[in-house]
PATORZA-137177 format. One record per residue (C-alpha): residue in one letter; y, z, x negated. Coordinates in pm, whole numbers, padded with zeros to 5 digits, always signed. Layout:
PATORZA-137177
aYZX ...
END
This chain:
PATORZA-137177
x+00000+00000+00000 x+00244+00117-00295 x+00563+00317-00330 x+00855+00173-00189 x+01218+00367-00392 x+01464+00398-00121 x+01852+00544-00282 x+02162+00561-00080 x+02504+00630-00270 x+02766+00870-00015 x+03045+01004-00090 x+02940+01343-00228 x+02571+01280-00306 x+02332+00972-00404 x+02014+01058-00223 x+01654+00937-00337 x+01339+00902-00150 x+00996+00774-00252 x+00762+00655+00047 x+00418+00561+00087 x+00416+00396+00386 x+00562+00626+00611 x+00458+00924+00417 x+00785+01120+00166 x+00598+01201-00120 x+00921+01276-00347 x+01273+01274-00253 x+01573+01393-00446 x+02000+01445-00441 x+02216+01384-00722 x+02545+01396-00748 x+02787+01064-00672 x+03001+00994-01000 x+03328+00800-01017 x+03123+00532-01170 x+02880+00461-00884 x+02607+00296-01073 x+02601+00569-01314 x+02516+00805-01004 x+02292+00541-00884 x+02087+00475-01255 x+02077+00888-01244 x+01905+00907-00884 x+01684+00618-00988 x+01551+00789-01276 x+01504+01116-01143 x+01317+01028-00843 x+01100+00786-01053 x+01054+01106-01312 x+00933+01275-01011 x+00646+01047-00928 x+00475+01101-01291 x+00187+00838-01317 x+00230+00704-01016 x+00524+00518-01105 x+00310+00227-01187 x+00247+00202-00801 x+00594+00128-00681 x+00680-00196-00545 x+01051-00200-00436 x+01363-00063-00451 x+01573-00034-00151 x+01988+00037-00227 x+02232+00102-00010 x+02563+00124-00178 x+02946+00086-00127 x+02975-00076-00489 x+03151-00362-00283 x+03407-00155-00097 x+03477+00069-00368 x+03587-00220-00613 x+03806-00368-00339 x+03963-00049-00274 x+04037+00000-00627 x+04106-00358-00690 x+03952-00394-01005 x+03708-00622-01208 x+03719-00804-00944 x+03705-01226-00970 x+03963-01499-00993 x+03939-01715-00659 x+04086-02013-00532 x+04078-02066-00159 x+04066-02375+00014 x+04146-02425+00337 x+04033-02740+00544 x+04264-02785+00863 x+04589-03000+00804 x+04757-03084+01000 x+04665-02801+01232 x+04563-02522+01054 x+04871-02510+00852 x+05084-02273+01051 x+04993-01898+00838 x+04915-01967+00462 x+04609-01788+00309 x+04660-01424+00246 x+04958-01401+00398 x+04924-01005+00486 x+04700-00910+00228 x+04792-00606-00036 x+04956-00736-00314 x+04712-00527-00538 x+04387-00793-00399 x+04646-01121-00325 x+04714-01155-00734 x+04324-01197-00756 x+04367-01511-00544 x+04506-01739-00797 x+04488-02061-00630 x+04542-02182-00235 x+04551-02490-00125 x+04552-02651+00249 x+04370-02988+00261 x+04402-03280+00555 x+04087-03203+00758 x+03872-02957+01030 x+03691-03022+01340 x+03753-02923+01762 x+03543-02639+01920 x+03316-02916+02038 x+03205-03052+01665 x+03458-03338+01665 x+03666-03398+01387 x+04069-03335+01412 x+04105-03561+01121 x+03892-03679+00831 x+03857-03467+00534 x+04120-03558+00249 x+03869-03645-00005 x+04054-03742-00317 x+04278-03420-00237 x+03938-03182-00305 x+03883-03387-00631 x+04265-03347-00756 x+04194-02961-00667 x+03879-02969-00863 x+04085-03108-01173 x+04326-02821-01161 x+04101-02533-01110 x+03856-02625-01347 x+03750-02366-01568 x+04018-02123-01428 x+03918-01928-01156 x+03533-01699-01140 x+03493-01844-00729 x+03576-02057-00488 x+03625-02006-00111 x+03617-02279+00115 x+03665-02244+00509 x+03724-02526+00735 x+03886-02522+01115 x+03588-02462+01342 x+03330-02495+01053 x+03085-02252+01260 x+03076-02549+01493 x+03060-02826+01239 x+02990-02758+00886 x+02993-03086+00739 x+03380-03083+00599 x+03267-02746+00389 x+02948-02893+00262 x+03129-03220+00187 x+03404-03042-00016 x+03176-02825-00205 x+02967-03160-00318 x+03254-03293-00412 x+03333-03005-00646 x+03024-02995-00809 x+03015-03396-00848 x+03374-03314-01026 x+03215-03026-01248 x+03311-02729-01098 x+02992-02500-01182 x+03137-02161-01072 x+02999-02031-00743 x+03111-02184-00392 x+03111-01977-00090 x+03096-02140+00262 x+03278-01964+00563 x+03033-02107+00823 x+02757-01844+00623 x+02996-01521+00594 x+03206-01491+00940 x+03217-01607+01295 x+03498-01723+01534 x+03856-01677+01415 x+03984-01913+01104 x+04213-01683+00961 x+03948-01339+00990 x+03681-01604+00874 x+03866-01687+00577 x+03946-01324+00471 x+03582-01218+00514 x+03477-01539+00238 x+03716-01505-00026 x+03670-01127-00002 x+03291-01194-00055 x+03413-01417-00333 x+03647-01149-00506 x+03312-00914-00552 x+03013-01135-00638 x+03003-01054-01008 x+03032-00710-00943 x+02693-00722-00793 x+02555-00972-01051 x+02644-00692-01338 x+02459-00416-01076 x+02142-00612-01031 x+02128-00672-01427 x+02184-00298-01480 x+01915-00183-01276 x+01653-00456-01365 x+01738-00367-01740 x+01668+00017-01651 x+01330-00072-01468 x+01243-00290-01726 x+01324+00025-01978 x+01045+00199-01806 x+00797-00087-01749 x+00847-00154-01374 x+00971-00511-01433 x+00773-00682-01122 x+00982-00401-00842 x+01151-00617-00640 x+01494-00479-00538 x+01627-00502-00207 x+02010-00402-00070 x+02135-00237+00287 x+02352-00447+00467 x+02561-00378+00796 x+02356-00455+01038 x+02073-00238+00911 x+01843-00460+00788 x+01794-00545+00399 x+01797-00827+00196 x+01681-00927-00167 x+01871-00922-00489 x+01941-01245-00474 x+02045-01335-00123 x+02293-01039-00213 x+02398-01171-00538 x+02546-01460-00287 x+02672-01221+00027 x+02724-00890-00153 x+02998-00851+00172 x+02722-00771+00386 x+02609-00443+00206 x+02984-00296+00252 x+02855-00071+00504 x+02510-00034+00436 x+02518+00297+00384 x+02640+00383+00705 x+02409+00153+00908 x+02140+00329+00692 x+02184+00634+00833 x+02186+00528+01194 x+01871+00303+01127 x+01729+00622+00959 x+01778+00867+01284 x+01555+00575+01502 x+01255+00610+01233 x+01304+00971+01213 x+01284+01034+01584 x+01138+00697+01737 x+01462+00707+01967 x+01616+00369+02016 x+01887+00430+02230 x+02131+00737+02089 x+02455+00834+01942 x+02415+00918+01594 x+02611+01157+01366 x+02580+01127+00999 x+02748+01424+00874 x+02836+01437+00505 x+03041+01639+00243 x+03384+01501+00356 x+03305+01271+00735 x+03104+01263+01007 x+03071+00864+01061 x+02947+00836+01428 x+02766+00572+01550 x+02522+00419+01810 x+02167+00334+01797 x+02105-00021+02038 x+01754-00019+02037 x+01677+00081+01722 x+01982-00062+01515 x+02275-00010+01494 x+02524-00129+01760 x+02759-00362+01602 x+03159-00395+01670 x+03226-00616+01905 x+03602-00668+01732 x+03747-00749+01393 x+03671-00562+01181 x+03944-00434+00847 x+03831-00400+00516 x+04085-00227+00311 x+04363-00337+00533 x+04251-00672+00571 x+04109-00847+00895 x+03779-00954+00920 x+03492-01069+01167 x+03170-01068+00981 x+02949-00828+01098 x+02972-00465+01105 x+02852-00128+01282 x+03073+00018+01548 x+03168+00315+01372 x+03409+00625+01420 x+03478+00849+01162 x+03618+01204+01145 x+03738+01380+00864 x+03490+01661+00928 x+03230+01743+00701 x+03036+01988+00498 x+03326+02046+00226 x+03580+01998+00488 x+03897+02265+00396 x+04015+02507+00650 x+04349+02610+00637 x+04500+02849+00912 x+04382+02668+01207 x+04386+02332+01034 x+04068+02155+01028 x+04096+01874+00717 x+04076+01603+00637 x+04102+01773+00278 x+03744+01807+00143 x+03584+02006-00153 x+03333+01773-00154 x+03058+01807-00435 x+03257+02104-00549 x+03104+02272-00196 x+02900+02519-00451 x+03145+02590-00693 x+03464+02664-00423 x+03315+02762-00121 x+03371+03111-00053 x+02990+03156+00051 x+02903+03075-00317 x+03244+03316-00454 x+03479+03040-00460 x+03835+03061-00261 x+03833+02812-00010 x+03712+02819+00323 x+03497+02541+00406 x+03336+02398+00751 x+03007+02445+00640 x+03118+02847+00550 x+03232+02881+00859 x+02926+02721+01052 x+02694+02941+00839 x+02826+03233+01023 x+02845+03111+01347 x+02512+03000+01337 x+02356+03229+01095 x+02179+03019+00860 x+02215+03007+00487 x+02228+02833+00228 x+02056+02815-00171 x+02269+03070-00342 x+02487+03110-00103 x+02594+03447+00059 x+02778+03381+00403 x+02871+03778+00386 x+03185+03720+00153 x+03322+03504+00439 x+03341+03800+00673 x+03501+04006+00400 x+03744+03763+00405 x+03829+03681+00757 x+03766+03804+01089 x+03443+03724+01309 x+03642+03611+01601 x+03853+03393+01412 x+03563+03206+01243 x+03438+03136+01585 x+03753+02966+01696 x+03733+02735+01392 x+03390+02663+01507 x+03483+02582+01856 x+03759+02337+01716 x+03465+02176+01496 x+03286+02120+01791 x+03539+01980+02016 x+03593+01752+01769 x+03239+01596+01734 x+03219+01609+02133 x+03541+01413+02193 x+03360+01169+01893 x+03041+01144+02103 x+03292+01122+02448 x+03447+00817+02239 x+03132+00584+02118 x+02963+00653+02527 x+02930+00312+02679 x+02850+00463+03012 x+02875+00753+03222 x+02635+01058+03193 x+02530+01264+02879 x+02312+01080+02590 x+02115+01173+02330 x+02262+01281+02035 x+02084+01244+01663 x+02230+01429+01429 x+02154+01348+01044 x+02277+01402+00703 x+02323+01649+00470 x+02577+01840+00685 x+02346+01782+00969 x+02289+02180+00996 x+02627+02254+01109 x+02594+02057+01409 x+02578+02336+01759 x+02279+02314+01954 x+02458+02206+02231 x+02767+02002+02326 x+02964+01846+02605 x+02838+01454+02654 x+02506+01549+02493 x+02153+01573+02698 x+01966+01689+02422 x+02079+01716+02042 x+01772+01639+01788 x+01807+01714+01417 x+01489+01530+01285 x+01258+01655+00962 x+01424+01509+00671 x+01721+01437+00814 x+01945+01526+00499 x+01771+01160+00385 x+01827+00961+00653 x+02021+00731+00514 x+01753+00649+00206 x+01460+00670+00420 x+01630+00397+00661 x+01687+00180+00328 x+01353+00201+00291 x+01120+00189+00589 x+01438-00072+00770 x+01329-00482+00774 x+01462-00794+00644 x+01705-00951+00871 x+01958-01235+00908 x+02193-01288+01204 x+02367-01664+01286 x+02664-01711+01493 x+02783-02064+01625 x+02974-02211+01935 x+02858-02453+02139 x+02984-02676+02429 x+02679-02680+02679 x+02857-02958+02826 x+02746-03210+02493 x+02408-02988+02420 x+02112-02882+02593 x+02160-02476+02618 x+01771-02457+02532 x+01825-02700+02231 x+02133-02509+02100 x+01975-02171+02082 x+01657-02272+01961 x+01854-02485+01644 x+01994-02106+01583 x+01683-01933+01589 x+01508-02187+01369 x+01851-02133+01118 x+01853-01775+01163 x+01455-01747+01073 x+01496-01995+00772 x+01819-01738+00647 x+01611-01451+00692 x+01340-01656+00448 x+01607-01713+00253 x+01632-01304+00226 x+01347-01188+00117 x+01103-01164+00503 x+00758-01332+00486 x+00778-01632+00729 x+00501-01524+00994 x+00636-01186+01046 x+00957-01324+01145 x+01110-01272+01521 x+01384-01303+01742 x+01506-00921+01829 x+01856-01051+02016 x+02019-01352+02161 x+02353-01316+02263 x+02570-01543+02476 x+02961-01499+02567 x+03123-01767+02757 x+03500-01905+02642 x+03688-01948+02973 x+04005-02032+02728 x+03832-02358+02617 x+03716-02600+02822 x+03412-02789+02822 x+03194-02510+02910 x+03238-02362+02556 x+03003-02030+02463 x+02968-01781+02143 x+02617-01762+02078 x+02494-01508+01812 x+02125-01465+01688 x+01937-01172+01516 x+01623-01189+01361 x+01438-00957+01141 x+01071-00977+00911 x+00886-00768+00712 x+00932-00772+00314 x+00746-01070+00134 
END
């Protein structure tokens, strides 16, 4: 059967899990450095340290990890793009980055707008400005890292992207090429964000994947196979990701709510994924993650790829309380050195819920909190801590009546037994490694948006030409061809075009080949 190596990097701690088929036989929590991978290689290690001989039995490694977001938020490292946009004379209205921080726009060194772009229903708007793409391929030769192209309604039609790209490589270009028609759905401008984004961070994944296949090579594991988290809760392989490292931005977050479903075998739930500094709260739609239904900002920038629906409160295990101020300072991994329970100074939410609810903690003694303040007061800070994850659940309910709440995470023991909006509140076994369990035990997946005008197309013809695409992309990542299936087909009419236009999005998922 073999070992499958599941790590997911949060804020405060890297967690690391080793599972034989659905069986923990070794898990492990290490703190997060400033230098992710560092944390990451240090997990890794230990948890493989942990296994002894039986290291020789694992078979892949499953990451979840916010290198991605982390680089964008710092803006560093990051790689030189020019963007190309496909849509004059239309399209030509809001430049290319025109909002975007100046700290990410300098990384864009190039733009250009090019004659070209088709209509909702697949028809061109003008023929593509050919000898304009090979002037452009002359003057960014050798000077940017990427390069993003994204045409007017090129989730509809693809062939202006494909044709510009060919171009570029018939003209030399050799650095990678990133299609919008693979990264986003409908919206140019969101659509174009979400694929030169993706373009600004591909070789910070290339230097990750090197990294850790030079440390399992190091220890003679050089046949694992290494898979990463993406949004939607399914994974992918190293090298699908080495093209799409945007989808793993919130991987770790979909982990956890993917997690709670294989902890508990509920589908249908709100999840809480409470952590050193946040509780990120989130839905379970049969057994995934829900997904936003809107764009979606990455570091201040407007996207439409997609994403979990996710709320977030600055309420977690290290969270400071001040007077009657709850946050959204944290401690964070300094929770055992300055919490008062352990004889720090500060008073912390999980202090404070360790005396409400009288539990405790490795070397902590909650009795130095009621030396310091008053019995009655704690309990008001508690109540405040729990009105604020019930007006969280109150917020993510789709529909009247209480639901079932799964609570998860390290910080998961804080969470009160009961709660306004919540039928039944289940902390599962193990659920301080949620989020690297559902790294590992989650599938492959692949999800394919296009519009259609069901007056030119057959509706069965359409949606069966996206499931064959969306099984052939989950191929692509790293499923074995006869496990692949549909698990949702969604349709959404366009009254605002005519022609009987529809958004239709497929999701499939496989197990690992």
């Amino acid at each position: 059967m073999g070992i499958k190596i599941g790590i997911d990097i949060g804020s405060t701690h890297t967690d690391a899990v080793a599972l034989e088929g659905r069986s923990l036989i070794a898990a492990d929590k290490v703190m997060t450095t400033q230098d992710l991978t560092e944390g990451l290689i240090n997990a890794l290690r230990s948890i493989i340290s942990k296994l002894g001989e039986r290291k020789n039995e694992i078979t892949s490694l499953m990451i979840g990890t916010t290198h991605g977001l982390n680089a964008l938020h710092q803006a560093r490292n990051l790689n030189r793009v020019a963007i190309i946009r496909i849509g004059l004379p239309a399209g030509e209205g809001i430049p290319p980055t025109f909002d975007w921080p100046e700290a990410l726009e300098r990384y864009v060194t190039f733009k250009f707008m090019v004659r070209g772009g088709h209509e909702y229903t697949g028809e061109e708007i003008t023929e593509l400005d050919t000898n304009k793409i090979r002037e452009i391929a002359e003057e960014i030769k050798d000077k940017v890292d990427a390069v993003a192209i994204v045409s007017i309604f090129s989730i509809v039609n693809r062939d202006h992207e494909i044709r510009a790209m060919e171009i570029l490589r018939e003209k030399g270009i050799t650095t990678p090429i990133i299609l919008s028609h693979e990264i986003g759905g409908l919206g140019l401008l969101e659509r174009e964000n979400a694929t030169i984004l993706n373009a600004l961070i591909l070789n910070i994944f290339n230097n990750l994947i090197s990294k850790l296949k030079s440390v399992l090579s190091s220890m003679g594991l050089e046949s694992v196979k290494i898979y990463f988290a993406q949004n939607d809760g399914t994974v992918a392989s190293e090298d699908f990701i080495r093209n799409y490292p945007i989808f793993t931005v919130a991987g770790p977050v979909s982990n956890s709510i993917r997690g709670a479903y294989l902890l508990t075998g509920i589908k249908n739930a709100v999840v809480m994924d409470v952590g050193g500094t946040t509780t990120n709260v989130g839905v379970l739609n049969n057994g995934y993650p829900r997904e936003s239904s809107v764009a979606v900002e990455i570091v201040g920038i407007r996207t439409n790829f997609r994403m979990p629906d996710i709320y977030t409160i600055a309420l977690g295990g290290g969270t400071i309380i001040n007077c009657n101020k709850i946050g959204p300072e944290s401690v964070g991994y300094a929770l055992f050195d300055k919490g008062i329970s352990w004889g720090g100074n500060i008073l912390t939410a999980t202090d404070v819920a360790m005396v409400i609810k009288n539990f405790s903690l490795p070397n902590a003694n909650p009795k130095l909190v009621l030396e310091k303040y008053s019995a009655e007061y704690l309990s008001k800070v508690y109540e405040n801590m729990k009105r604020m994850w019930e007006d969280a659940i109150d917020l993510m309910k789709t529909e009247k009546g209480d639901v079932e709440v799964i609570a998860v995470g390290g910080g998961s023991i804080m969470i009160p037994e009961k709660m306004i909006g919540a039928s039944k509140i289940v902390v599962p076994q193990n659920a301080q490694y949620a989020n690297a369990i559902g790294a590992t035990l989650t599938k492959v997946g692949a999800t394919v948006e296009r519009t259609f005008s069901y007056e030119t197309i057959n509706r069965e013809i359409a949606i069966k030409s996206l499931i064959d695409e969306a099984k052939q992309l989950a191929i692509r990542a790293g499923a074995i061809e006869n496990t692949v299936e549909v698990r949702e087909i969604e349709e959404l009419q366009m009254p605002y075009l005519p022609g009987n236009a529809v958004k239709v999005k497929v999701k499939v998922v496989g197990e690992f080949s």
